[in-house]
C-alpha positions as CSV (number, residue, x, y, z in Angstrom):
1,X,262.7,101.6,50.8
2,X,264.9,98.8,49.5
3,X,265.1,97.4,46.2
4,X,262.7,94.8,46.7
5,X,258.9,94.6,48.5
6,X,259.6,93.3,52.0
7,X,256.5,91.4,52.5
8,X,254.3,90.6,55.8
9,X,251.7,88.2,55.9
10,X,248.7,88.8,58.5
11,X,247.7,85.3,59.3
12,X,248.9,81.6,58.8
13,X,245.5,80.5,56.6
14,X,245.9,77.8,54.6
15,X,245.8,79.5,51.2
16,X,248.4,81.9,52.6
17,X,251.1,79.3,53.5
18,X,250.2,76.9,50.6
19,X,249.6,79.0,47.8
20,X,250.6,82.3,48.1
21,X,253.5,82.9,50.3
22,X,255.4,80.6,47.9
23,X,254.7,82.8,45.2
24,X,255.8,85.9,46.8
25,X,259.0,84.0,47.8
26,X,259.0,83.3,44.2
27,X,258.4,86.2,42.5
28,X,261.4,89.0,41.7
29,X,261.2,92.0,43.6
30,X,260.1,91.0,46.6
31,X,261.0,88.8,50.1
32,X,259.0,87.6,52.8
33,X,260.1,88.9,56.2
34,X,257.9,88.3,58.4
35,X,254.4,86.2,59.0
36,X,252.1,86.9,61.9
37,X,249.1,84.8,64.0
38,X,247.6,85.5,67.0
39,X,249.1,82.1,68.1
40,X,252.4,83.1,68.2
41,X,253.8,79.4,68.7
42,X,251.8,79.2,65.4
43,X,253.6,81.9,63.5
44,X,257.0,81.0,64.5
45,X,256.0,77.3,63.6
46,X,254.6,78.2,59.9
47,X,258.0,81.0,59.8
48,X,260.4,78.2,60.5
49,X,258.9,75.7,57.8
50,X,258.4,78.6,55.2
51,X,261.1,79.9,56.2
52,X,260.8,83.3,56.6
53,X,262.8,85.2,58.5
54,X,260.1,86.9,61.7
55,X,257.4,85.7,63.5
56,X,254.7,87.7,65.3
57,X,252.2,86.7,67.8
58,X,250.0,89.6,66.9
59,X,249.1,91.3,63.3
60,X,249.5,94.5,65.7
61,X,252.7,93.7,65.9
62,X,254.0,93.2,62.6
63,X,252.1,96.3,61.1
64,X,254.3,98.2,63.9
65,X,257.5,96.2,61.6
66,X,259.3,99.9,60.2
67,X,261.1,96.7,57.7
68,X,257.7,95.9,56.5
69,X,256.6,97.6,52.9
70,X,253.4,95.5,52.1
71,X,251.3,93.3,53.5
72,X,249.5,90.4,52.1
73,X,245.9,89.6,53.8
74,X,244.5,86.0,53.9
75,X,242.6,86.1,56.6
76,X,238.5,85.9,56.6
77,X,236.3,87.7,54.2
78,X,234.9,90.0,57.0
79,X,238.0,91.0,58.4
80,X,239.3,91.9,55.1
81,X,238.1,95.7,56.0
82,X,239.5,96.4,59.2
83,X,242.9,94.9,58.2
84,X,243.4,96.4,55.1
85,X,242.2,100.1,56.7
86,X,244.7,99.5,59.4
87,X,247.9,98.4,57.5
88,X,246.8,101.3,55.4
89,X,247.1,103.4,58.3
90,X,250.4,102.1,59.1
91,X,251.8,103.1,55.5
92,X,251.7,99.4,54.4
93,X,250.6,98.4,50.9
94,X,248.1,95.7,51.1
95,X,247.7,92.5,48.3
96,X,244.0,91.5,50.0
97,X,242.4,88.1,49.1
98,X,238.9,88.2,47.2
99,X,236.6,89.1,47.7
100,X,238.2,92.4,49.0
101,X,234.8,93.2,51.0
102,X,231.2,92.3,52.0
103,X,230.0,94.5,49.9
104,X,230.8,97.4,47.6
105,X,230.9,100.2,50.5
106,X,233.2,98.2,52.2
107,X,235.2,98.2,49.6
108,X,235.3,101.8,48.7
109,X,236.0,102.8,51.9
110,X,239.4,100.4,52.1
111,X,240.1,101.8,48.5
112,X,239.7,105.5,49.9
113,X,241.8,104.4,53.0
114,X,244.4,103.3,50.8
115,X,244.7,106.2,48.4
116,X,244.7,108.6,51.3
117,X,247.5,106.8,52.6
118,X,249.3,106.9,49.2
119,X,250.1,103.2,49.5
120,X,248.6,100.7,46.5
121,X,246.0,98.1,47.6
122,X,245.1,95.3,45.2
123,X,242.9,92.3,44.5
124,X,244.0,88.4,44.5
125,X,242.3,87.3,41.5
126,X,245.7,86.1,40.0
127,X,244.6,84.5,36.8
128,X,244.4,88.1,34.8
129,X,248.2,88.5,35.3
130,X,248.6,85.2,33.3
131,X,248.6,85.4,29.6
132,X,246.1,83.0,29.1
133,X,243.8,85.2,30.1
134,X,244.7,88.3,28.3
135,X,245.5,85.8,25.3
136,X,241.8,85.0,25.2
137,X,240.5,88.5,25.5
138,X,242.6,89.2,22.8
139,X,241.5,86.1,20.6
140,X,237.8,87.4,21.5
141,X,238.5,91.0,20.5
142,X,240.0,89.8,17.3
143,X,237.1,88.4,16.1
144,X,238.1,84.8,16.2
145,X,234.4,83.6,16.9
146,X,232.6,86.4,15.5
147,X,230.6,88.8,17.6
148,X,230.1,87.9,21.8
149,X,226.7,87.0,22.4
150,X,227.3,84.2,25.5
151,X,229.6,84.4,28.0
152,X,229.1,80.5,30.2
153,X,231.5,80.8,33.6
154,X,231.8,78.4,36.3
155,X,233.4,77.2,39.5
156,X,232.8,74.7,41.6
157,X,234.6,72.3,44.1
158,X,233.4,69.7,46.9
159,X,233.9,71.8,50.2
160,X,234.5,68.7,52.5
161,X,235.5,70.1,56.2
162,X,232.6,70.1,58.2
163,X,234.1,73.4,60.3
164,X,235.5,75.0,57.6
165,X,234.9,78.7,57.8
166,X,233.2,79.1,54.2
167,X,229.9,77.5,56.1
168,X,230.1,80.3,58.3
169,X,227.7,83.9,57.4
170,X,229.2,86.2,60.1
171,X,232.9,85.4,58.8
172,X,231.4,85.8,54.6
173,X,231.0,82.6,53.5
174,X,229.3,81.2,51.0
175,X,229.9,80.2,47.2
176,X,229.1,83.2,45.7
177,X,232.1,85.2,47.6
178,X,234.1,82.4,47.5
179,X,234.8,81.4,43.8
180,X,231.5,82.8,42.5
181,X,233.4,86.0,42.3
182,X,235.8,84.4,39.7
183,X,233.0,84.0,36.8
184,X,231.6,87.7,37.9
185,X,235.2,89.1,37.4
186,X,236.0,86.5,34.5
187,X,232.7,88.5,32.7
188,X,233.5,91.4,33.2
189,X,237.0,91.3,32.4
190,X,236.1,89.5,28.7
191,X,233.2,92.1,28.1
192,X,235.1,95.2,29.3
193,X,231.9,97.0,30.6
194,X,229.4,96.1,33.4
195,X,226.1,94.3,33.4
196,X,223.0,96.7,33.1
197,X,221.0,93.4,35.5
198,X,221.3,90.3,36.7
199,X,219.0,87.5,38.0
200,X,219.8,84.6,40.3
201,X,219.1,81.4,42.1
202,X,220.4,80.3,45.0
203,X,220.1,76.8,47.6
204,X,221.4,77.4,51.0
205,X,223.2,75.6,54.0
206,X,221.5,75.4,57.2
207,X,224.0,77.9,58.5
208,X,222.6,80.2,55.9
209,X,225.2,80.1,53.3
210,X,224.6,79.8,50.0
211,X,226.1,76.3,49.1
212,X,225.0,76.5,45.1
213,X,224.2,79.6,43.1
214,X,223.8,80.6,39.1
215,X,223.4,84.1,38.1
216,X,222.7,85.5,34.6
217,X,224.0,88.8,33.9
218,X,222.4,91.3,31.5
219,X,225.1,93.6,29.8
220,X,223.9,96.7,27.8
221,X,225.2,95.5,23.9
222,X,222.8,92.1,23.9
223,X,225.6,89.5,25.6
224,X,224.9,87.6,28.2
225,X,226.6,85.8,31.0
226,X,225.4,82.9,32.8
227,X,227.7,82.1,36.1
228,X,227.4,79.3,38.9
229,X,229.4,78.4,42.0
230,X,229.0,75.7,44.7
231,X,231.0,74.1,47.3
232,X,229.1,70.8,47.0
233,X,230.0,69.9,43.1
234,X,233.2,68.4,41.4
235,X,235.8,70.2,40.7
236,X,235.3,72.6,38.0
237,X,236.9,76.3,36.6
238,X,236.3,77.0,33.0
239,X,234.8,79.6,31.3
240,X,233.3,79.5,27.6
241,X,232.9,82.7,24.9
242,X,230.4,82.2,22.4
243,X,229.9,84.2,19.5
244,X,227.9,84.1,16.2
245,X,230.8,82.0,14.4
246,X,232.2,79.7,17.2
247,X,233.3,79.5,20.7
248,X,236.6,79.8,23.0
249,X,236.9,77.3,26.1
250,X,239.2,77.4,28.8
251,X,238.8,74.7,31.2
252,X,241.5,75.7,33.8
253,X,240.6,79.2,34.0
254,X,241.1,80.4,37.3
255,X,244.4,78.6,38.7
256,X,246.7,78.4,35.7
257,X,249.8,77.3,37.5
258,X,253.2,76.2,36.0
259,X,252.9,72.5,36.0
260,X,250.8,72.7,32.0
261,X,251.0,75.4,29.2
262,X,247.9,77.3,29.1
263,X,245.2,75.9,26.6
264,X,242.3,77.8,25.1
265,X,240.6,76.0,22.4
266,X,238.3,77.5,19.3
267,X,234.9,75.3,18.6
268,X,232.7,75.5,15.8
269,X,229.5,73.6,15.5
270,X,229.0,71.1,18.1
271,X,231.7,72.3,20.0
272,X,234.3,70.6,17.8
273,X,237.4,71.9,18.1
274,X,239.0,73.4,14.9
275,X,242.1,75.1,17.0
276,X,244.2,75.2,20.4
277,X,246.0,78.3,21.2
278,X,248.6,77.5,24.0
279,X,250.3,80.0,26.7
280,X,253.5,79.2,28.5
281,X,253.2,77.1,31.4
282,X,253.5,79.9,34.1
283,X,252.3,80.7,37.5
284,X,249.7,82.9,37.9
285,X,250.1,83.5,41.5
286,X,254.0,84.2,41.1
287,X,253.0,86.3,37.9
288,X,250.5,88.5,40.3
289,X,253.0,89.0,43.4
290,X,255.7,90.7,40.1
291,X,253.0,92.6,38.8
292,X,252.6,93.8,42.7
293,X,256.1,94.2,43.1
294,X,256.8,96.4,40.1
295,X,254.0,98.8,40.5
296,X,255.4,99.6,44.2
297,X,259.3,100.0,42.8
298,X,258.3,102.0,40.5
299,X,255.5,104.1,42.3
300,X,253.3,103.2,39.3
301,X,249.7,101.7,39.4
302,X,248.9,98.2,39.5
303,X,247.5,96.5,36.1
304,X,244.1,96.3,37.4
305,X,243.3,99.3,40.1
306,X,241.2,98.4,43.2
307,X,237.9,100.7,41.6
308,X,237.7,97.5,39.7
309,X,237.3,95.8,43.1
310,X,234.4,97.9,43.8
311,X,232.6,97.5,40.4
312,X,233.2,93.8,40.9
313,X,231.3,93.9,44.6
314,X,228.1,96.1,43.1
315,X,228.2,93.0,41.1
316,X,227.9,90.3,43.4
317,X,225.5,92.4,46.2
318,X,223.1,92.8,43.4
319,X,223.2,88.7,42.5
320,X,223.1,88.2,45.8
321,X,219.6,90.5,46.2
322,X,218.6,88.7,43.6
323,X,219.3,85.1,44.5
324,X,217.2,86.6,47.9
325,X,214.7,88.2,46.3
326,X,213.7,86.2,43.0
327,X,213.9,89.6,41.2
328,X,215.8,91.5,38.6
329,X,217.7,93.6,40.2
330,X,220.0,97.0,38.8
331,X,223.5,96.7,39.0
């Protein structure tokens, strides 16, 4: 193996070539070689504006790539799986968007694929490699607002593409796996532990999706954390930590990028604020694709192991049974 990761993407999704392939271009330790569609005109159009260095027509193909080390997977949530268990197979390490599955034995079976394999598989949700993040853990664990009772998380956005492939059940669509999954992993990152229960609501498209959903989750020491998710709101990614002597609120929580300084700010009563505790301006996706990087250079885990992946899916199949059922349901 080289120095560096030598990166292939599996698909030219939108995400992908906006987002994330420029962070992994970015990012020390690592190049992109090579991007693959099953358009090939495609691939070697998005290779040539990107540009990275190899094209493929098929994902086949570029798994088959002896330059390739890792692979990063955009494509649909219910391809996830197969993809990740193939590149697996091919002794690639995989960076997989989020969710990583449709549900949590999906997901244990890629993590089990992977560790057979000996290669390291990880999660895209990017904002806990950026210190903002761990910053306001910290703050939180420091006692800053007292004792956690509340944890408020939300996402939202105004999904506006008529064909767009979230709308879509038999690809995973859906709020809930699409940024709902941020405010499930946001509370479970802040609390450290796992919710006990949960409860939850849910409208739905008439494709079946579920368009706008809130969840409360029941965790063993009292706290409790209320999440929602649409594709039909405004804009929105913040979460809030309240305690018994104030509150922390981050209102770009889940894209910090480098263009602003990260901002978390301490309330007291009326959600005044008394103090802003800033993080550099720094971007979260670039900070992911080094913490990627590193861990396969030096053989080494990644900072958060995909088992958290799986624990994060029980989460969001039991709100979904739930939102289904109108019952409690056991995490």
């Amino acid at each position: 193996m080289a120095d560096f990761v030598r990166w292939g993407v599996l698909s030219t999704a939108r995400h992908g070539t906006n987002t994330v392939i420029p962070a992994l271009q970015a990012a020390s330790g690592g190049r992109v070689t090579a991007i693959a569609s099953r358009d090939a005109e495609r691939a070697q159009d998005w290779a040539a504006r990107l540009g990275v260095p190899r094209s493929y027509g098929s994902y086949e193909a570029l798994l088959d790539d002896l330059d390739i080390d890792a692979v990063y997977i955009p494509l649909p949530n219910n391809l996830h799986r197969e993809w990740t268990i193939r590149a697996a197979g091919a002794g690639k390490h995989v960076l997989c968007e989020k969710p990583l599955a449709l549900n949590a034995a999906e997901a244990a079976e890629m993590v089990a694929a992977c560790r057979q394999a000996g290669v390291t598989l990880a999660e895209t949700f990017q904002w806990r490699h950026h210190p903002q993040a761990y910053r306001a853990r910290a703050l939180l664990r420091g006692g800053v607002i007292g004792s956690l009772r509340l944890i408020e998380a939300g996402f939202t956005f105004p999904l506006t593409r008529p064909d767009d492939i979230r709308l879509l059940p038999e690809l995973g669509g859906g709020a809930l796996y699409d940024v709902g999954c941020y405010a499930i992993s946001l509370a479970r990152y802040m609390t450290g532990v796992e919710p006990e229960t949960v409860t939850a609501q849910a409208t739905w498209t008439a494709s079946g999706v579920d368009d706008l959903l809130v969840g409360t989750l029941a965790f063993s020491d009292g706290v409790l954390a209320h999440i929602n998710c649409s594709m039909s709101l405004v804009q929105r990614q913040y979460f809030e930590l309240v305690g018994t002597d104030g509150a922390l609120v981050v209102n770009r929580a889940y894209k910090p990028l480098d263009d602003a300084p990260g901002e978390i700010v301490r309330c007291e009563q009326n959600r005044a604020p008394v103090e802003t505790y800033t993080t550099p301006a720094l971007n979260s996706f670039v900070l992911m694709a080094q913490d990627f990087n590193r861990a396969v250079l030096a053989g080494s885990e990644v900072p958060f192991p995909p088992e958290d992946a799986v624990l994060n899916m029980r989460v969001i199949d039991a709100v979904y049974e739930a939102a289904r059922s109108g019952r409690r349901v056991a995490v």
